[in-house]
C-alpha positions, 0 to 999 in steps of 0.5 A, a space after each residue: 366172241 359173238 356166235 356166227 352160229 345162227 339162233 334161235 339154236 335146238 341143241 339135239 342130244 341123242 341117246 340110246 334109250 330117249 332123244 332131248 331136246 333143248 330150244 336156246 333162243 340166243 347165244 350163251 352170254 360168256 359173262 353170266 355164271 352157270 349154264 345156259 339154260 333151255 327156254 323149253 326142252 323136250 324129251 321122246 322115244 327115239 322111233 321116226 313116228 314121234 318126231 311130229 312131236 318135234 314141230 309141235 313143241 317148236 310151234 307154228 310160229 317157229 318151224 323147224 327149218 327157221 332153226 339151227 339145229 346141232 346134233 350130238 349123238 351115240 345112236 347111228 340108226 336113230 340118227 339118220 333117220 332123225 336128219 332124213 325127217 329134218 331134211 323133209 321139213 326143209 332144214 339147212 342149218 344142221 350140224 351133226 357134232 363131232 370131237 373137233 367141233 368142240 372147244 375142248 382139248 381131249 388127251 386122247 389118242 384117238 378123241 374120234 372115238 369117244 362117246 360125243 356126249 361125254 365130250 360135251 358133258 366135259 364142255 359144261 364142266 368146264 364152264 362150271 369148275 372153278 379156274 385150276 380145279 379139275 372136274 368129273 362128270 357122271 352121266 346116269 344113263 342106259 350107260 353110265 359114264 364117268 369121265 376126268 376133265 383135268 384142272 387145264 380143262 382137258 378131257 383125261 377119259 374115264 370109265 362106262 359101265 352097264 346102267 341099271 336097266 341093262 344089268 337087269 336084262 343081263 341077270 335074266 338073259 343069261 342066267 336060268 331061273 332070275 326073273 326080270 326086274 323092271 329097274 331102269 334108273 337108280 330112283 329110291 334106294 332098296 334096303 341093302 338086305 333083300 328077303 327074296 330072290 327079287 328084293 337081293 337083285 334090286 339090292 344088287 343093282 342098285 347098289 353095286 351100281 352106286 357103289 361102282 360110280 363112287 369108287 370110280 370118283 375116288 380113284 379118279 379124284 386121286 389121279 388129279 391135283 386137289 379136289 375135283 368138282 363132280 357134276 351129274 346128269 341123267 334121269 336118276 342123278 338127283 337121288 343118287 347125288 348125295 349117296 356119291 358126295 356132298 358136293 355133288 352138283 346136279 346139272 338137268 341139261 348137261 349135255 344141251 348147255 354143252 351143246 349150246 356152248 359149243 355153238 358159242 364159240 
């Protein structure tokens, strides 16, 4: 079906540390293998006095309000400040996403409460899975999320727990004596047997969360049909992807081709 969705499209995905940005200039072909990928993307820190950032890596041949612009986000304030900049700059076509904007059944009891960006992050699995073969799909963010999609393309729910940089803040907060450690993605892996205070923690962190996420894919695997495909995203994801599994696909741009694809339908 062809999109009535105008394009050029800008996919917005905002999250609670950095705001992506992807510029897909026609409609996702539904024939071709894969995701659809961004011509240019662009990636900022979530405060109002970088969104000029936003019309100069559009161009000058290409101003914001000649776009569509979909928005899918979990930060309320970072957000309405965002559409306020839009509608200075004369923007129309918006849409800022919600559950039933998707084309994804979610068996939930109440879809409206789960994360946007875990739904659309299902979306794109769905597009990569394999016809009757479910999917979990890892998001390595400020929070890390690990969601079942079903083997009938139906998102089941999963698990979130604290990414790495917020359980470092948390050792340091609430607790007398650990330093603060500056770890804020799961990057290079740390010897697993730390001879100071501040090599244990890093051990801890990074670890503890790896091994979180792999046994959560165990379990969650274990409650499907078959084997599940497992897609990861986020910052981190390439290092992490073969400490998880081997066949752990990285997808970049998860949540935008989700974005896209929804646009699409």
């Amino acid at each position: 079906m062809t999109s009535s969705i105008r394009f050029p499209l800008v996919a917005v995905d905002i999250g609670n540390s950095r705001i992506k940005l992807g510029l897909f200039a026609s409609p996702p072909d539904a024939a071709a293998a894969g995701l659809p990928a961004p011509s240019q993307t662009l990636a900022l820190e979530p405060e109002p006095e970088r969104f000029h950032e936003i019309a100069a890596w559009l161009g000058p041949a290409m101003p914001p309000h000649t776009v569509t612009w979909w928005i899918g986000s979990v930060q309320r304030n970072v957000t309405v400040r965002l559409v306020d900049w839009l509608r200075q700059a004369d923007v129309s076509q918006m849409m800022l996403l919600s559950a039933s904007d998707l084309p994804l059944a979610v068996r939930l009891p109440r879809p409206d409460m789960v994360g946007v960006d875990r739904l659309l992050g299902a979306v794109a699995a769905n597009r990569l899975r394999t016809d009757g073969q479910g999917a979990i799909v890892v998001d390595l963010g400020t929070a890390i999320t690990v969601d079942l999609v079903s083997s009938n393309g139906e998102f089941l729910g999963g698990a979130i727990l604290p990414g790495i940089g917020i359980s470092a803040r948390a050792l340091n907060q609430f607790t007398d004596l650990l330093p603060l450690v500056k770890m804020h993605e799961l990057a290079e892996p740390p010897p697993a047997l730390g001879s100071n205070t501040i090599e244990a923690m890093c051990s801890g962190l990074y670890w503890g969360a790896v091994g979180g996420v792999k046994q959560l894919i165990e379990l969650l695997g274990g409650s499907i049909t078959g084997e599940p495909a497992i897609f990861l995203t986020g910052g981190a994801a390439p290092a992490v992807a073969g400490l998880l599994s081997q066949s752990a696909r990285y997808e970049p741009h998860l949540t935008l081709a989700g974005i896209a694809l929804a646009a699409a339908q």
